[in-house]
PAMI-78909 format. One line per field, with one value per residue (C-alpha): residue in three letters; residue number from 1; x, y, z. Coordinates in steps of 0.5 Angstrom, whole numbers. Layout:
<recs>
code: (ALA,...)
pos: (NUM,...)
u: (X,...)
v: (Y,...)
w: (Z,...)
</recs>
This chain:
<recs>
code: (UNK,UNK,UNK,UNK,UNK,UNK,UNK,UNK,UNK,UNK,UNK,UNK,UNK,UNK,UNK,UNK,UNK,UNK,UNK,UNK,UNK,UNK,UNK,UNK,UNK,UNK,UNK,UNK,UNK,UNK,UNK,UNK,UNK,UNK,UNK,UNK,UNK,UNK,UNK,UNK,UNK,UNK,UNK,UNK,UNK,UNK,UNK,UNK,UNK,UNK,UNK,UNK,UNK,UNK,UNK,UNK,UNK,UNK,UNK,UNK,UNK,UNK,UNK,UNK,UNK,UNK,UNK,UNK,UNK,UNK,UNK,UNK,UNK,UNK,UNK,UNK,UNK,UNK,UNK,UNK,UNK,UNK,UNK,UNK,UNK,UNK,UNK,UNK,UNK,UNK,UNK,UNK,UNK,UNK,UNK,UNK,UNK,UNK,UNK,UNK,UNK,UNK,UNK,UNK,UNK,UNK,UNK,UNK,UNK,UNK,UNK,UNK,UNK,UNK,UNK,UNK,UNK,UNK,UNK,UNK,UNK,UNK,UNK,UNK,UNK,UNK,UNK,UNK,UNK,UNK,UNK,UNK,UNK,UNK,UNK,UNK,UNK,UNK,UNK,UNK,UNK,UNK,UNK,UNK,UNK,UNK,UNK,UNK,UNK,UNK,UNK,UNK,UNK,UNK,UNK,UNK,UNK,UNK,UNK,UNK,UNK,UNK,UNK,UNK,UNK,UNK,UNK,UNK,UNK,UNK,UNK,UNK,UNK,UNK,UNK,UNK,UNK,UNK,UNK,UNK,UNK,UNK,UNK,UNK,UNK,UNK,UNK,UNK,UNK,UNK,UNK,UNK,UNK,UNK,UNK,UNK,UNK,UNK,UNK,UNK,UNK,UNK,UNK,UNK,UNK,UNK,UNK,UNK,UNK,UNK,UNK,UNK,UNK,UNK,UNK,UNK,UNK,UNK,UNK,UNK,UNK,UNK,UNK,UNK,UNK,UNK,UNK,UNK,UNK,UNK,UNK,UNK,UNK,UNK,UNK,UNK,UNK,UNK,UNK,UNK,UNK,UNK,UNK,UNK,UNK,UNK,UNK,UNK,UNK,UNK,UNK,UNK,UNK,UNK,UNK,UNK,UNK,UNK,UNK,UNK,UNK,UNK,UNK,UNK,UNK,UNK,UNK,UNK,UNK,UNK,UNK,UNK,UNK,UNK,UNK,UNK,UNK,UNK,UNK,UNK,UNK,UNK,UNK,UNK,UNK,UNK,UNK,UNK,UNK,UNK,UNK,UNK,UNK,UNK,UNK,UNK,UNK,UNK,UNK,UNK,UNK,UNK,UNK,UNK,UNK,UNK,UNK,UNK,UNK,UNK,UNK,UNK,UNK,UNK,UNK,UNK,UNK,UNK,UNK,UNK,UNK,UNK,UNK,UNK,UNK,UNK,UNK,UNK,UNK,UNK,UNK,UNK,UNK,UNK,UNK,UNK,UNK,UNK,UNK,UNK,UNK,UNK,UNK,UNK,UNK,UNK,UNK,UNK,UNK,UNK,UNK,UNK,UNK,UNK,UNK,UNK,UNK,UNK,UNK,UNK,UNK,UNK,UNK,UNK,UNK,UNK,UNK,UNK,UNK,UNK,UNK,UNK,UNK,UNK,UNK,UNK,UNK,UNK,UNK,UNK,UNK,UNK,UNK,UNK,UNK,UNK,UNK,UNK,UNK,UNK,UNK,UNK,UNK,UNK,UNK,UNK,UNK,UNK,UNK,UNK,UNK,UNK,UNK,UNK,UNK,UNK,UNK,UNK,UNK,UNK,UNK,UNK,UNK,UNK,UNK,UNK,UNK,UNK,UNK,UNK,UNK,UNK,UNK,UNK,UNK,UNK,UNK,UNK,UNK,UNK,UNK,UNK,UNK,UNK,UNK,UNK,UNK,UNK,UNK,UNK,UNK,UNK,UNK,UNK,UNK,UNK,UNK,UNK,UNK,UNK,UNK,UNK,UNK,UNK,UNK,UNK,UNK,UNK,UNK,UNK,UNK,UNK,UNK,UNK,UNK,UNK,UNK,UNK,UNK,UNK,UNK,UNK,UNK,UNK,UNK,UNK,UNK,UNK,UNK,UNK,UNK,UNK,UNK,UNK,UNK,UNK,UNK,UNK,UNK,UNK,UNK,UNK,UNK,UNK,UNK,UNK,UNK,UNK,UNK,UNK,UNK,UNK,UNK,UNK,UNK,UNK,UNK,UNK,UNK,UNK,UNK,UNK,UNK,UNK,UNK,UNK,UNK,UNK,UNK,UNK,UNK,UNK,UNK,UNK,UNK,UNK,UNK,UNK,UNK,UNK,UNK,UNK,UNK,UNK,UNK,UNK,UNK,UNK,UNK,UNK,UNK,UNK,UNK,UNK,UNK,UNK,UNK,UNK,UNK,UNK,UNK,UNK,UNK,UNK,UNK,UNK,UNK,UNK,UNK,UNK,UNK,UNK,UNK,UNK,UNK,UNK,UNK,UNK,UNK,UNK,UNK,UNK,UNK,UNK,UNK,UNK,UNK,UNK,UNK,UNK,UNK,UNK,UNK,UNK,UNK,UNK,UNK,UNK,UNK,UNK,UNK,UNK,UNK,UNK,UNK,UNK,UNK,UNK,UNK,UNK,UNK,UNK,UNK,UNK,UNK,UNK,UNK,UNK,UNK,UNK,UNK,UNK,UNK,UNK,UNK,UNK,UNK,UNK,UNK,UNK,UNK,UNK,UNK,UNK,UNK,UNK,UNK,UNK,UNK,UNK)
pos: (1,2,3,4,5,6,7,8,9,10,11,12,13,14,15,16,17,18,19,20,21,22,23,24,25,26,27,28,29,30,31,32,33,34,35,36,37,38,39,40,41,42,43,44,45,46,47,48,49,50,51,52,53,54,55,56,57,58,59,60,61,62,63,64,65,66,67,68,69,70,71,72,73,74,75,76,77,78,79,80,81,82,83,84,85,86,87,88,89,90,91,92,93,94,95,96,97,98,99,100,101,102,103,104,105,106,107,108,109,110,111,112,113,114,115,116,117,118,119,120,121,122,123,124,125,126,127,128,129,130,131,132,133,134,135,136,137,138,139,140,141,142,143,144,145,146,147,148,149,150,151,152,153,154,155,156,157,158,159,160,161,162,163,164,165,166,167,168,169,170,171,172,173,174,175,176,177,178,179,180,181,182,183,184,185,186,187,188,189,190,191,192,193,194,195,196,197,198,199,200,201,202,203,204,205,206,207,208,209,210,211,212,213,214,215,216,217,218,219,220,221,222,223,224,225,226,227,228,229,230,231,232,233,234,235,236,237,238,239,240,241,242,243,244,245,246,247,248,249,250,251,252,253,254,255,256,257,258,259,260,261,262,263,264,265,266,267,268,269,270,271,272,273,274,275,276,277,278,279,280,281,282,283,284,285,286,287,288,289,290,291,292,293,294,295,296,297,298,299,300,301,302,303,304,305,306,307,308,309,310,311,312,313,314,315,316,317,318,319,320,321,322,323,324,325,326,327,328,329,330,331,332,333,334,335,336,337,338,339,340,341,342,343,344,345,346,347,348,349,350,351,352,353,354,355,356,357,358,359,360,361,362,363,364,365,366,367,368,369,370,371,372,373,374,375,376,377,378,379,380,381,382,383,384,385,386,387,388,389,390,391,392,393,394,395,396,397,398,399,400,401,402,403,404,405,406,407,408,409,410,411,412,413,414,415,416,417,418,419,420,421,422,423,424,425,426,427,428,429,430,431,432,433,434,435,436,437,438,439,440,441,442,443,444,445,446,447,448,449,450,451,452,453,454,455,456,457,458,459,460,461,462,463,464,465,466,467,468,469,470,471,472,473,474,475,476,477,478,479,480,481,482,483,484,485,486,487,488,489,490,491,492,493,494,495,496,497,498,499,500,501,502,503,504,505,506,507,508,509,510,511,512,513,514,515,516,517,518,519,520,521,522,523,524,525,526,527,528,529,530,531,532,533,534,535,536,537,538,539,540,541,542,543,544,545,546,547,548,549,550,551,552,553,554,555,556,557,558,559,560,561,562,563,564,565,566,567,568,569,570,571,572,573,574,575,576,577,578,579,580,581,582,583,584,585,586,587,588,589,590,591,592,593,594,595,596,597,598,599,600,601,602,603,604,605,606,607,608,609,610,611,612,613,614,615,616,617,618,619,620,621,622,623,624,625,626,627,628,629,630)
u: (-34,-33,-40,-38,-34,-42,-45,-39,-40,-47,-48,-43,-47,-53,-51,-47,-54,-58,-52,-53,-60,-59,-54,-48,-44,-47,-43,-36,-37,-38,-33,-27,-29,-32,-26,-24,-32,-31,-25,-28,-35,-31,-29,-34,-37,-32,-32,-40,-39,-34,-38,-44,-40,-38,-45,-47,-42,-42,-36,-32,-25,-22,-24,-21,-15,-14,-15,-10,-5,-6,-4,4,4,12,11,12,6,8,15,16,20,24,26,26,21,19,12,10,3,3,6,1,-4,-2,-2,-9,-11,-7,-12,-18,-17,-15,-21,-26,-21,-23,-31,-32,-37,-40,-41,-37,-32,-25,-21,-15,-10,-3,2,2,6,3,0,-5,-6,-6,-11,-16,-17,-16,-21,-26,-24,-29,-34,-31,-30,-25,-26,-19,-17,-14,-7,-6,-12,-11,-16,-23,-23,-19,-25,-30,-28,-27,-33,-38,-36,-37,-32,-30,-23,-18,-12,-6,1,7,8,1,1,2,-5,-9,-6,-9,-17,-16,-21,-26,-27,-32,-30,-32,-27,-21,-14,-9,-2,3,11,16,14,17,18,18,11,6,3,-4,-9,-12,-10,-7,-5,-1,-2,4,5,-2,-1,5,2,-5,-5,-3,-8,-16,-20,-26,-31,-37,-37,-45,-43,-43,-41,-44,-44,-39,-32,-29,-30,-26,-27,-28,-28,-36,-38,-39,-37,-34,-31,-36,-34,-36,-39,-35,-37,-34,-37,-35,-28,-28,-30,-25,-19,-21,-23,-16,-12,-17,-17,-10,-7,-4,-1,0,8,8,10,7,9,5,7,-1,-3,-7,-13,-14,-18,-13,-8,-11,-16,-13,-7,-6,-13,-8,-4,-10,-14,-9,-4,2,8,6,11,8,12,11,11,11,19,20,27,27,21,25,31,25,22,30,31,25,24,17,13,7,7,0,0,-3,-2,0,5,8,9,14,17,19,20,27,33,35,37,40,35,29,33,34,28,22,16,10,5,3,-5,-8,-12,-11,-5,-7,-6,0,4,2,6,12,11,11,17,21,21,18,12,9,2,-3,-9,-12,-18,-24,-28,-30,-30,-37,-39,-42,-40,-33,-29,-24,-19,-16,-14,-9,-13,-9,-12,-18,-21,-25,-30,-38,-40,-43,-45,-49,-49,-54,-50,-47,-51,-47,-49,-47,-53,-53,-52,-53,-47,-50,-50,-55,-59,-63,-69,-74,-82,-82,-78,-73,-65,-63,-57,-51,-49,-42,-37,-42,-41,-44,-45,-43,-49,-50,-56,-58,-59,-59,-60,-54,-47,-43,-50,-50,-50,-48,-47,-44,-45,-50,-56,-56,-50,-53,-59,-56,-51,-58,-62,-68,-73,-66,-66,-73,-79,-78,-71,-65,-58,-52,-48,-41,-41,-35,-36,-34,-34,-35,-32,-37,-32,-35,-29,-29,-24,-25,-26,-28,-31,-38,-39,-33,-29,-22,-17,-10,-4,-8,-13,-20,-20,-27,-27,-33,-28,-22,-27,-30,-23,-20,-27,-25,-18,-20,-25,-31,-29,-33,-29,-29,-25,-24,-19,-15,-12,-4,-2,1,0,-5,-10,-13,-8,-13,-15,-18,-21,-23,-27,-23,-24,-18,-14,-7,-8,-3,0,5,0,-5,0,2,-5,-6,-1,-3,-9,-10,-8,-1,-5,-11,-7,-8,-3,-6,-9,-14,-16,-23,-27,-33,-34,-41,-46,-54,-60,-59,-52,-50,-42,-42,-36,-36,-33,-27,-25,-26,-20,-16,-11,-8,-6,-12,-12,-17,-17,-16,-9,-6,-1,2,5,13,15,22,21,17,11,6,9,5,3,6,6,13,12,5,8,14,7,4,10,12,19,16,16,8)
v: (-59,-52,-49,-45,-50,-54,-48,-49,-55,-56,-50,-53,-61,-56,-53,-58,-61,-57,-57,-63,-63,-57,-60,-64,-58,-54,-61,-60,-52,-53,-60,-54,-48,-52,-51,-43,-41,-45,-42,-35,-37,-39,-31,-28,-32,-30,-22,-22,-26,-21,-15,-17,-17,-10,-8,-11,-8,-1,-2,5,4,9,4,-2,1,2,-5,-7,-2,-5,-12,-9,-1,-1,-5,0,1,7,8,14,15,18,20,13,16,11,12,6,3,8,14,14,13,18,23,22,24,30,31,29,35,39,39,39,45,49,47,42,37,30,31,37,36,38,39,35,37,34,30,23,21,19,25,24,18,21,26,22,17,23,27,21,20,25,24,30,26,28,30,26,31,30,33,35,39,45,52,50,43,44,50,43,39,44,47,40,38,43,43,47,48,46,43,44,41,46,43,46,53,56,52,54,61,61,59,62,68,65,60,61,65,60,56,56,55,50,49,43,43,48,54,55,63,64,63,67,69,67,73,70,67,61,58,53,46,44,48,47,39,40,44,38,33,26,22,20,25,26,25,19,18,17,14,7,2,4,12,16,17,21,22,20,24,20,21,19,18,25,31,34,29,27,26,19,17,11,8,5,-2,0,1,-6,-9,-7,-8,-14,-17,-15,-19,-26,-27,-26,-29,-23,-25,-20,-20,-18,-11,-7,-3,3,8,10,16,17,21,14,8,3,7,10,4,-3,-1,3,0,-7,-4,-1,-6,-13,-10,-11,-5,0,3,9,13,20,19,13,12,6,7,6,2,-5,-1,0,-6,-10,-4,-5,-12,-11,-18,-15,-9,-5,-3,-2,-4,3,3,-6,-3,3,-3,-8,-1,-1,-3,-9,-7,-11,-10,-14,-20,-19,-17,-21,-20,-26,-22,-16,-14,-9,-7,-6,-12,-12,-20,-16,-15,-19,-26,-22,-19,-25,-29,-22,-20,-27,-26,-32,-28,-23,-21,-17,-15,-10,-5,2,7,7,1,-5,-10,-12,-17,-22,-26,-30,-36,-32,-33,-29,-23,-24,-18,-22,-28,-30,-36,-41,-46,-40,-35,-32,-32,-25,-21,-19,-19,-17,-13,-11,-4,0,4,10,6,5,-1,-6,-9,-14,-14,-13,-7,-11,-12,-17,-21,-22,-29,-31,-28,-22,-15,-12,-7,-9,-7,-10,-11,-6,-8,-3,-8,-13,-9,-12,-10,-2,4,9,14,21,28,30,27,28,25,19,17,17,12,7,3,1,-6,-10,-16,-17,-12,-7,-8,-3,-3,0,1,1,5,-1,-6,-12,-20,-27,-33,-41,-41,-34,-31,-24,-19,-12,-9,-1,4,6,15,19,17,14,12,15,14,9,15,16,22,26,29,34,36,37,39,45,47,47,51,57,58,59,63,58,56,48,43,35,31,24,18,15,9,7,0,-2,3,2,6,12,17,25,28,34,36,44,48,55,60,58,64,63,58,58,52,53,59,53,48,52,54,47,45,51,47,41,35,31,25,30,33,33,29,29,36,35,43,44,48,45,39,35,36,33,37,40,41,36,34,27,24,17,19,23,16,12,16,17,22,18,25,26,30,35,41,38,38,34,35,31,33,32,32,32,37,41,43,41,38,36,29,28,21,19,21,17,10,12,13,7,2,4,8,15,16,17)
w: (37,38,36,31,28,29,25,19,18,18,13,9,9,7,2,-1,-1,-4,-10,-10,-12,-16,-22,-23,-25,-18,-14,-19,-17,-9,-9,-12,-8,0,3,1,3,10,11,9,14,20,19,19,24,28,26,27,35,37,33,38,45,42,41,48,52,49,46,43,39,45,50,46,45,53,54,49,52,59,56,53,55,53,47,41,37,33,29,25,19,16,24,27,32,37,40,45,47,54,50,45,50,54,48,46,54,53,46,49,55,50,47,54,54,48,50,45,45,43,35,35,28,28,21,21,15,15,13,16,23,29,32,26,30,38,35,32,37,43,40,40,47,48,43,39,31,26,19,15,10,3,4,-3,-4,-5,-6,-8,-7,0,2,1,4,11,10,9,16,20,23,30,28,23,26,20,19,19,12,10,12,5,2,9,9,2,3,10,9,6,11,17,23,27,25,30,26,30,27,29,27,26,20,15,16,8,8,7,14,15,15,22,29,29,35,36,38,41,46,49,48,53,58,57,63,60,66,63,63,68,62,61,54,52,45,43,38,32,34,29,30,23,17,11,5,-1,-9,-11,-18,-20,-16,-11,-6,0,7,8,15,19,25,31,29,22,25,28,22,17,21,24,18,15,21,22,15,12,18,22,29,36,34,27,25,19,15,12,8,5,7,13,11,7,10,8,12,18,18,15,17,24,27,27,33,37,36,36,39,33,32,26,22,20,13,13,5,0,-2,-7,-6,2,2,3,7,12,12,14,19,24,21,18,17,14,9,5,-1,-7,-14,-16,-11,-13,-20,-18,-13,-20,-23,-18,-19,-15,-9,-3,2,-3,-1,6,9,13,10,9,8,4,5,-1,-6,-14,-15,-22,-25,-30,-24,-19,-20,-23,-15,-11,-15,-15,-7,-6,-1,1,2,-1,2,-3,-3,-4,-1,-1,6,6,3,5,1,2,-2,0,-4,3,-1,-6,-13,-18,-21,-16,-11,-7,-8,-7,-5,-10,-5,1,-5,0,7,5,0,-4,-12,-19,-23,-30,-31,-38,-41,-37,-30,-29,-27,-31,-29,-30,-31,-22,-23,-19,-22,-26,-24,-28,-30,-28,-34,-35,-32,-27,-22,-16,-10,-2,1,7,14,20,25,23,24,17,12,15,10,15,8,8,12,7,7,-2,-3,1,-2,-9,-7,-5,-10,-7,-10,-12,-10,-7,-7,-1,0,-1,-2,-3,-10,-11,-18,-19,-25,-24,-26,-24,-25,-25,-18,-16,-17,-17,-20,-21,-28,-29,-25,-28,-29,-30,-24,-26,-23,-23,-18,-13,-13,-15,-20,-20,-27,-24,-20,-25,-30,-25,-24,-31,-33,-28,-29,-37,-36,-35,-42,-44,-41,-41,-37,-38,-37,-42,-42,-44,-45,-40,-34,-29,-28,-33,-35,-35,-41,-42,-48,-48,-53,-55,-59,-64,-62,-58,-52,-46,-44,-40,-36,-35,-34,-28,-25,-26,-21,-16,-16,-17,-13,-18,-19,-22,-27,-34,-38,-44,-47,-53,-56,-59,-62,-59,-54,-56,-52,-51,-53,-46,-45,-42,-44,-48,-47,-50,-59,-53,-50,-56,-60,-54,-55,-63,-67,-72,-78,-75,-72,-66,-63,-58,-53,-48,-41,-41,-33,-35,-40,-36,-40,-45,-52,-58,-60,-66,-69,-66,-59,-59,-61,-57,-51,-54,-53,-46,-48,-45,-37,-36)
</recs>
């Protein structure tokens, strides 16, 4: 027997033993449950043999890419749309080492940050991975961030230099004077000569990558398998978004669990129409073609009406999603394509049980993959035998082989202890917060945190599940099954969801409070039948003299990314707060945005209008039964 098929097997002999001595409805469990769980160990085992070479040999994701190049160099690995674009293993390759002499070029060294900013297309690709051949590591910017949270996320990398997509010169030229003189600005693509131009030198990246040499560069790379190679910005609980530190190793474990688990092959083609900024697109997606080799189709935007075109032109068989974007699928109309394509896997995250039967039978996809996990963190789920509805599982027979849990939390967030101090875990059917433990020696338990030190401490709890210990929390509340199923069932704070993004109310809140001249603002989500996710409300204290909407409407959209807009506007004459000034947000998400008899007034923000209109009864029965176009 293969060892480890031997280890597999006698852990399940084991754990069914000690199930069996424990109680009859433990063996019912395990009896149900055996094969998903062995299933599932040989994965890890398989991920953690392979993560422990990589360890040994000083492995980098640049190196492992080389020797996947070596094995197939004219297969395609990137295929761009809406061009058609064809980058093959050898091309790709070759551009990376036109990067990475770029960046010696410039004098940068190993540590050294570049700001990416960009629509998604294979050069986000080449220069991520170039940059990394020479230990130079990439911030992945958000870009649909614009003025202060933009300058946030450049200014908390530290970043050498900016390099900026044509399409994105308007918003850099916006923040371009109060960025740091040290930042050199690089622009890609062809600009637009009606915009404004930048007040500072701007050079251009696509010349200079012409004239750069496509051979290896001479250069000794000191870093290994578990040394930084990008960051990748993040929405926390609170807060402005936080550049969250991702590893080598890391990189190698979320997409190598995302091909061995949902049964992807070397010849399988993936179409990835997330945002390469995102992890599920740069990592679950593209980390498929640098690390196994399969053809990636990257779509410069999301488009629901030329989705199942794509995926029959360059016969996809894998596809990402997530479950915003199989909503707006269903919501097309019937289309040829969806009939003819060859999909039999769809890998994601947020496929909620509304929608993912009527999903499968539609577009009839053999397999999901769906699962969960967070750039940052280390406690990942997996749902790699198709449970509808769930995100992932834990053992109830090993429960502790992969130390994950669910622990009792107040209403505030926070954890719940017991007579130790310890946390108390939740009973299957109770919610709780999801926490991992913490192991720095063992490459699947790391917590490798954010760029600032602050922000990492607050996303550890210590004395969790033993005296001494330390482990990373999720700030995601959850439920188990008896089966140990696990589905997701909110965030915990004021982060909310909204259109497949993470919307940080701090942020909206900061925003919104300068463009009304630091007036008192809470901003929460609001939940609408039928729709996934939270809709943004905003409730806002003024002084019951004339109040501007479209004025605001309009700075708003300057400002804010789309999926953090207000749809709902609540007018105040005052927002409760604690005795010292914090927002108290609870009666505001209780009473949503149903018209009152108060002084109160609540608008709604009509896209098809253009503006915000108030919410009369009609219009919110209309909202409430789903015949108004959120």
């Amino acid at each position: 027997m293969h060892p480890m098929g031997a280890v597999t097997a006698g852990l399940a002999v084991l754990g069914l033993f000690l199930v069996w001595k424990g109680s009859w409805k433990f063996l019912h469990v395990a009896l149900r449950t055996i094969k998903r769980d062995l299933m599932c160990l040989a994965v890890i085992l398989r991920v953690r043999f392979s993560m422990s070479r990589n360890l040994r040999n000083r492995s980098t994701i640049p190196g492992l890419f080389a020797q996947v190049v070596t094995r197939h160099p004219d297969k395609p690995a990137l295929i761009y749309e809406p061009t058609g674009e064809i980058w093959t293993f050898r091309v790709l390759r070759e551009r990376c080492h036109a990067v990475a002499h770029w960046a010696l070029a410039q004098g940068w060294a190993e540590g050294d940050v570049v700001a990416l900013y960009m629509e998604s297309r294979p050069l986000v690709v080449a220069l991520w991975l170039g940059l990394a051949v020479v230990g130079v590591e990439a911030a992945l910017i958000n870009h649909n961030l614009r003025l202060h949270s933009l300058l946030h996320c450049v200014s908390v990398s530290r970043p050498r230099a900016l390099v900026f997509g044509a399409e994105m010169a308007e918003a850099v030229s916006e923040v371009s004077d109060s960025l740091q003189p040290r930042v050199v600005l690089f622009c890609t693509g062809e600009r637009d000569a009606e915009v404004k131009p930048c007040s500072r030198q701007v050079q251009k990246l696509d010349a200079l990558l012409e004239r750069s040499p496509r051979h290896p560069p001479r250069y000794a790379l000191r870093k290994d398998f578990n040394d930084r190679l990008f960051y990748i910005y993040t929405s926390g609980t609170t807060g402005m978004p936080k550049a969250a530190v991702v590893v080598h190793s890391r990189y190698y474990r979320i997409a190598a669990f995302g091909f061995h688990s949902f049964g992807l092959c070397h010849d399988d083609v993936l179409y990835d129409c997330l945002p390469l900024y995102h992890s599920s697109g740069t990592i679950m997606g593209v980390g498929q073609c640098l690390l196994f080799g399969l053809t990636v189709v990257v779509r410069r935007k999301f488009s629901a009406s030329r989705f199942w075109d794509d995926c029959v032109r360059h016969n996809c068989t894998v596809i990402q999603y997530i479950g915003e974007i199989c909503r707006y699928l269903l919501a097309q109309p019937v289309r040829p394509s969806e009939a003819r394509h060859r999909v039999r896997v769809a890998v994601g995250n947020g496929l909620r049980p509304s929608v993912w039967q009527d999903f499968v039978q539609r577009f009839k996809i053999p397999r999901i993959g769906e699962f969960y996990g967070a750039t940052e963190c280390n406690c990942s789920l997996l749902n790699i035998d198709g449970k509808v509805g769930a995100c992932g599982f834990n053992s109830r027979i090993l429960p502790g082989f992969y130390p994950i849990r669910l622990f009792r939390v107040r209403e505030s967030g926070e954890l719940l202890r017991d007579s130790r101090s310890l946390c108390i875990p939740c009973r299957p059917g109770e919610p709780g917060m999801l926490l991992g433990r913490i192991d720095h020696t063992d490459p699947l338990r790391r917590f490798d945190g954010y760029a600032d030190e602050d922000s990492t401490n607050k996303k550890i709890a210590h004395n969790v599940f033993k005296v001494g210990d330390s482990a990373y929390v999720s700030g995601d509340i959850l439920v188990m099954d008896e089966c140990g199923y696990i589905y997701f069932r909110d965030r915990s704070g004021d982060t909310f969801r909204w259109r497949g993004e993470n919307v940080s109310t701090a942020e909206v809140e900061g925003v919104l409070s300068r463009l009304l001249g630091h007036a008192v603002v809470a901003v929460y989500g609001a939940s609408v039948p039928g729709v996934e996710g939270k809709a943004g409300m905003a409730a806002i204290a003024h002084g019951g003299g004339q109040f501007d909407l479209d004025a605001l409407r309009m700075a708003a959209q300057e400002a804010l990314p789309s999926y953090a807009r207000p749809v709902f506007l609540r007018l105040v004459p005052s927002v409760d707060t604690t005795g010292t000034f914090k927002i108290q947000k609870s009666r505001l998400r209780r009473e949503g945005f149903k018209p009152r008899d108060s002084s109160d007034k609540i608008y709604f923000l009509n896209r098809v209008a253009g503006g915000y209109e108030p919410v009369t009864d009609q219009l919110y029965e209309a909202i409430m039964e789903g015949r108004v176009s959120l």
